[in-house]
N, C-alpha and C positions, 0 to 999 in steps of 0.2 A: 342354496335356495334363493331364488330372486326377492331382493327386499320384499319386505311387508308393511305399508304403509298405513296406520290408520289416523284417522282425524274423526278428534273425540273430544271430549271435554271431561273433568273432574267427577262434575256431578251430574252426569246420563244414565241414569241405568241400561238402558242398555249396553251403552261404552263399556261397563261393569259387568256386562255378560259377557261380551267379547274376550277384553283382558283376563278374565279368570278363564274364559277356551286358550286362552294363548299360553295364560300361563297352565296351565292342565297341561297341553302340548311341548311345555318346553321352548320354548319357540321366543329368537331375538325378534325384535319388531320396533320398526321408527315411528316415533309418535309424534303426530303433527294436532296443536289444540288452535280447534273450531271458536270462533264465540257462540256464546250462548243464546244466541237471538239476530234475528233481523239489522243493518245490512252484513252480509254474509260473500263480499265479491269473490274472493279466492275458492268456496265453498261452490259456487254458481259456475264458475270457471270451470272446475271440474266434472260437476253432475249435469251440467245443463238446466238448473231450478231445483232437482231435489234438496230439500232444506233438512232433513232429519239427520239427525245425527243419533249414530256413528256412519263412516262409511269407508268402505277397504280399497286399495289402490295398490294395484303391481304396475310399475312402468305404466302404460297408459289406457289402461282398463281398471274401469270402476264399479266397485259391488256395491248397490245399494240394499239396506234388509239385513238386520244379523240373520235372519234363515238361513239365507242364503251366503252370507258371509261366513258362514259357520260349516256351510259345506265346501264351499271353498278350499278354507282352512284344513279343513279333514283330508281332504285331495292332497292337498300338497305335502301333509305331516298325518298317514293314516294310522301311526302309531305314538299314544293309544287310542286306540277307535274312540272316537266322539259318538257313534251310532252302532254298539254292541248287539250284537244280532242275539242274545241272552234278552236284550230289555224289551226286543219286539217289536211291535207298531204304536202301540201306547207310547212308545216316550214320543212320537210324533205332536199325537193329539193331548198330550199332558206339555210338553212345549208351545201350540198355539195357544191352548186356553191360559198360557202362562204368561207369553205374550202380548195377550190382547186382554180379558178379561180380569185377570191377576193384577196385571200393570194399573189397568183402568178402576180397578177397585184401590191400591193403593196409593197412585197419585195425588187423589183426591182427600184420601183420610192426613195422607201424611203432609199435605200442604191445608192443613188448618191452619188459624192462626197459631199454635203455639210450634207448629212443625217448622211453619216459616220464620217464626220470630229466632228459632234456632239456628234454620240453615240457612239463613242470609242474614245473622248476625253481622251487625255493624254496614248493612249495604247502605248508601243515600235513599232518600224517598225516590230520588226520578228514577233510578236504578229499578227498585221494586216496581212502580206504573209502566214505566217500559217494558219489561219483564211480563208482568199481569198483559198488557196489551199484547205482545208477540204470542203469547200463549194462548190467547183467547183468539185472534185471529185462523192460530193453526189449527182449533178446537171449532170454531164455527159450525153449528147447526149439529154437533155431538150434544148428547144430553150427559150429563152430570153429576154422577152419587153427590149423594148431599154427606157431609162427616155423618153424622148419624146411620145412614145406611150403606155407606163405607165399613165401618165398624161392625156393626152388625154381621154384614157379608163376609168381611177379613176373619171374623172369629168363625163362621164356621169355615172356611176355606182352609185356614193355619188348622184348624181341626181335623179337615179331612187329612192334611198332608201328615201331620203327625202321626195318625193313625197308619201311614203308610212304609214309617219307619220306627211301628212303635216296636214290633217283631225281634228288633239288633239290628233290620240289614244296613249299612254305613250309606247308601244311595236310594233314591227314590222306588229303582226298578230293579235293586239289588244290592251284589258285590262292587260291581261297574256302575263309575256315574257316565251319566249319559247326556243329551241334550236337554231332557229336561228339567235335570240337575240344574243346568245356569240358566236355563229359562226361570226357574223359580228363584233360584238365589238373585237374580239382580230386584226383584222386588223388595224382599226381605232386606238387604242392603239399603235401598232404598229408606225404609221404613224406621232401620235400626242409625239411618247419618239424623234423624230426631230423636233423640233421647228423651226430651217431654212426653211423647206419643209413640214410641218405640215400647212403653210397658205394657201394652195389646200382646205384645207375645211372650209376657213371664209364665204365662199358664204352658206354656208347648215349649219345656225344656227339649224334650226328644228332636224338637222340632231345630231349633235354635244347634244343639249337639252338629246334627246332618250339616247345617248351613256353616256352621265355625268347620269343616271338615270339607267344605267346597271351597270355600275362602283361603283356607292352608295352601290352595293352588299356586293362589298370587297372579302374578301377573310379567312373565318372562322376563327376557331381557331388555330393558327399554333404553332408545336413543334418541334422543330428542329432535325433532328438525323441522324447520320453517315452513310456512305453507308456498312460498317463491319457490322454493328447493323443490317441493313434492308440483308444483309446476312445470318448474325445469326440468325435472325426470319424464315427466307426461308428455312435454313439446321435445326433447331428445330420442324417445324411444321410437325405436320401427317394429311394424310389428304389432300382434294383439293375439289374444288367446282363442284360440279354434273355435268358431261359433259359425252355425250355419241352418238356416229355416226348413224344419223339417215341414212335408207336404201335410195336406189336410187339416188344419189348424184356423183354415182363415184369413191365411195371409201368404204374401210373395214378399222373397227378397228385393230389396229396395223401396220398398215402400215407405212411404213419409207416415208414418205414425206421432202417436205421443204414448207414452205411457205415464200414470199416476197412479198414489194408492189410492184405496176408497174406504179407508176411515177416516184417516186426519192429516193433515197437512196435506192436502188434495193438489200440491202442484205441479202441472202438467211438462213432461220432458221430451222436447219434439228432437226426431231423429231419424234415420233410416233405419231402416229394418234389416239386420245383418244375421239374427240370430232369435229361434224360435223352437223352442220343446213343449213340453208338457211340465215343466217344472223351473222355465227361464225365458226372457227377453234377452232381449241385447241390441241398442241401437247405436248409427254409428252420427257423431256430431263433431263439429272442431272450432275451436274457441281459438283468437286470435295470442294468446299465452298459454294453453295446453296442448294447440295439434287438434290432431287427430285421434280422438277418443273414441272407445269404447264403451257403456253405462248399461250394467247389466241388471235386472231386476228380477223377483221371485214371480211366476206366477201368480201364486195363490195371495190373495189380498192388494192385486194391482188390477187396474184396468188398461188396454192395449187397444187402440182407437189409431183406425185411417184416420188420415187429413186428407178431407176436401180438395181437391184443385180446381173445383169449379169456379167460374168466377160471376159475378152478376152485374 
């Protein structure tokens, strides 16, 4: 299998959903760590401005999106299915809401003060204010659980979900875990790296049982490597993964677009238009230390905009 490159950091939940797909799969994989914040040049290198992390890199085509990184993954290593035709379409929309509403409910509870005093034990102050600032940037004009209605919300959420395997079945949507599975568990992970504010979920043993039982996954075989290196791969490679714009969507190949997402971190990735589904982008850009790249994105929760060539 053609390496698997990801560039992650420690403490992403998402990166945390990824590696436990990878390791579910079994799967060697080189692991390239991102910083945690703003300037990010090797990170821009590759993506053209996508700033979120995590994100997947074969030779020189870039997944942005665990969504879609997660399909990916499945493609190449379809066994065990990630997407059991048993768990149905629910684990879809039990993945997004897990995603998006789940994440955004526990980010907020679990970076109170006592979450953070935890998990950026011993960090310097400019550390933390830089950190606070990158974050609020990416967050601009999103509104905010407040802890208290964080809390509130997470109990009943952990409520529903226990209820879901209060029955015995070991996974969400059954015998098979599925993508919802680690769409939920990178929250809960989350939640549980504060142990001050981690005791929100003593009530939901059943619950906590399921998650220690997606965790036993792990996180395959890892090999460390430079982000120059996972450069070098990207400017040596020829070649890219078969992508091609299908008709009636809106667009023509070659087209100067951008794409971005449209919840948070809104930053725009201008490109040609090489690649168009009902469920992917794909433009084509080249950085003078990566080549000629690929930078592929989900559909769903991206926006995908011409650019102008008029001029005034």
């Amino acid at each position: 299998m053609t390496d698997l490159i990801l560039h992650h950091y420690d403490g992403s939940p998402f990166s945390e959903k990824v590696r436990l797909i990878l390791g579910f799969k079994g799967l060697a994989w080189k692991s390239v760590k991102v910083p945690v914040m703003l300037p990010k040049p090797d990170v821009v290198a590759l993506t053209g401005g996508y700033r979120r992390t995590p994100f997947l890199q074969i030779g020189a085509d870039i997944w942005c999106d665990t969504a879609l990184m997660a399909r990916v993954i499945d493609t190449l290593a379809p066994k065990p299915a990630l997407y059991p035709h048993a768990a149905g379409e629910l684990q879809h929309l039990v993945a997004q809401w897990a995603d998006s509403t789940l994440f955004w409910t526990a980010i907020p509870y679990t970076m109170q003060p006592a979450g953070v005093a935890h998990i950026f034990e011993g960090a310097p102050p400019e550390f933390l204010k830089a950190f606070g600032a990158d974050r609020a940037a990416m967050t601009a004009g999103m509104r905010r659980l407040t802890t208290a209605d964080a809390a509130v919300q997470l109990l009943s959420y952990f409520g529903w979900l226990e209820s879901q395997v209060a029955d015995g079945r070991p996974f969400l949507m059954g015998a098979q875990p599925c993508i919802a599975d680690f769409s939920v568990a990178q929250s809960l992970w989350y939640v549980r790296r504060a142990p001050p504010v981690a005791t929100i979920l003593a009530p939901f043993q059943k619950l906590i049982g399921w998650y220690e039982r997606v965790a036993a996954f792990g996180h395959g075989t890892v090999e460390k490597m430079t982000s120059a290196d996972a450069l070098d791969i990207a400017a040596r490679t020829t070649g890219h993964v078969p992508a091609k714009v299908e008709p009636g969507l809106g667009f023509d190949a070659g087209e100067a677009v951008t794409v971005m997402p449209t919840d948070y971190a809104p930053d725009p990735v201008a490109g040609a238009l090489v690649g168009l589904t009902a469920h992917e982008v794909v433009i084509e850009r080249r950085d003078e230390r990566g080549g000629l790249l690929h930078v592929h994105f989900p559909r769903i929760g991206y926006q995908v905009k011409k650019v102008s060539t008029e001029t005034t």
